[in-house]
N, C-alpha and C positions, 0 to 999 in steps of 0.2 A: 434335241439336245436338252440336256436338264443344265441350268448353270444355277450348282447346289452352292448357294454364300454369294448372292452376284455381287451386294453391294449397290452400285449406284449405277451398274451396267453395262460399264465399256463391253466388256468382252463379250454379254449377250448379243447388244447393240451390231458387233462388227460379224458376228456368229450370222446374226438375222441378214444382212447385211448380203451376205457370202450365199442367201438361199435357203437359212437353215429355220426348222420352225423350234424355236425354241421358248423355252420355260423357265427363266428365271426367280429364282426364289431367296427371300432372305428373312431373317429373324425379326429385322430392323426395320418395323414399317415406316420411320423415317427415310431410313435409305432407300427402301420402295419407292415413296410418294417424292424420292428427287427424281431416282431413274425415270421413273412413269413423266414427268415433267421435264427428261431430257431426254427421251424419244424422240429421235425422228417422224416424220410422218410418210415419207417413204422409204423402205425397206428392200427394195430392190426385187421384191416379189416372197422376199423370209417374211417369218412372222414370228411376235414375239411378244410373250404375257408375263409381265411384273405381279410376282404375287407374294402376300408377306406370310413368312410360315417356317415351317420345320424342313428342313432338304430331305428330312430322311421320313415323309409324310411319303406313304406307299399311293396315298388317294392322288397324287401326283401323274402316277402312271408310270411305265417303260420307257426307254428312250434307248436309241442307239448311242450314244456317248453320253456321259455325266463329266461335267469340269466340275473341280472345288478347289478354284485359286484362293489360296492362303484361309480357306475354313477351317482346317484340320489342323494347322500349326500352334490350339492352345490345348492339342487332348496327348498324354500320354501314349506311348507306342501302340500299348495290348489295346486300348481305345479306340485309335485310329483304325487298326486292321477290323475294328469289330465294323466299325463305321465302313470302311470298305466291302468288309462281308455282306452288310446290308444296301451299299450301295449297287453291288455286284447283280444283286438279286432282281434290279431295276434295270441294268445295262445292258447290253447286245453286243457292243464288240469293242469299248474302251472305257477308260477312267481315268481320269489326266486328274492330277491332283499336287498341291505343293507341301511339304514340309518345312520345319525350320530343323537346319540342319545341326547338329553338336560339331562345333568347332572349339577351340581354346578362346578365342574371342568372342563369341558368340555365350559360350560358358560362362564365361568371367563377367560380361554386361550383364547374363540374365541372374549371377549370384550378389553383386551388386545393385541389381536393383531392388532386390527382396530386402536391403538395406533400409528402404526409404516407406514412407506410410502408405498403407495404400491408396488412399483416396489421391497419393500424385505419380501415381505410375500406372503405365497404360498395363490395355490387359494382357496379361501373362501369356509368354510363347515356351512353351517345350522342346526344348531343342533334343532332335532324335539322332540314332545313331543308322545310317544306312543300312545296314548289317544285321542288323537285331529287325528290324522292322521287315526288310524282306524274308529275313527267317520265318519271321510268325507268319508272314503272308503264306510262306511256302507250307506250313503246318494247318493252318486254317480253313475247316471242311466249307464252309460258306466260299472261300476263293477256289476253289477245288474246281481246274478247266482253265484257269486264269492263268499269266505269266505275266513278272516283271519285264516291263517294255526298256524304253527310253530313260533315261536318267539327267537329266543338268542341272547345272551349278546357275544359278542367277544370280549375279552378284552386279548391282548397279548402285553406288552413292552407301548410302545406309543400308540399303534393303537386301536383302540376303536370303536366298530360298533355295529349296532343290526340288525341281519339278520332276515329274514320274509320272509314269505311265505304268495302268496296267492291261492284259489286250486278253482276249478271246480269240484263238489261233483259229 
């Protein structure tokens, strides 16, 4: 498993955990050198390498699943599908991934915050529209074999996401 944006690694962590050998990767060599110092030291027989880099670095390798919990939620729709394209290219038979969804509120916070300067607002989420994004997925010859999976709404406190799947039948 590739976990493309891990961050600080829960969800490789619990991935490895489960048996799985995975590959953890983040932009954030900070956020690296935490996960790497909040490893466990047993895994349950999974295995699992924090490495700081590009997700979408091909020298990575293949993987039967690719996650990219909430990496994709600061790129434009036609951006994200390209990113799926090229993640597609690496995956075998999934791609779990989150978007920030276009809601009225979700709209209105992120037109608002373009309000304020930038050095005090975090960084920029895109909120997409379901509908358009699985369009282009449907038109996009790099996803060409792929179909849109699973769909949920996550919505806990502040946080707000729509996770997706996409699968290799």
């Amino acid at each position: 498993m590739l976990d493309a944006g891990c961050g600080t690694g829960a969800l490789a962590v619990e991935a490895a955990r489960r048996g799985a050998e995975v590959v953890a990767v983040d932009l954030s060599p900070t956020l690296i050198g935490l996960a790497r110092q909040r490893k466990p030291s047993d895994l349950n027989g999974g295995r699992l390498a924090f490495v700081a880099g590009d997700m979408l670095d091909p020298d990575f390798g293949v993987f039967d699943h690719i996650v990219a919990m909430d990496s994709l939620i600061h790129y434009r729709t036609p951006d994200i599908v390209a990113i799926l394209g090229r993640l597609a290219a690496r995956a075998g038979s999934s791609i779990v991934y989150t978007v920030a969804p276009r809601t009225p509120a979700l709209t209105a916070m992120h037109t608002v915050g373009r309000l304020f300067p930038r050095g005090n607002r975090a960084p920029s989420i895109v909120p997409v529209t379901e509908t358009k994004l699985h369009g282009l997925i449907r038109k996009t010859p790099a996803l060409e074999g792929w179909r849109v999976g699973r769909s949920e709404r996550i919505d806990s406190g502040f946080y707000l996401s729509q996770a997706q799947e996409l699968v290799r039948p």
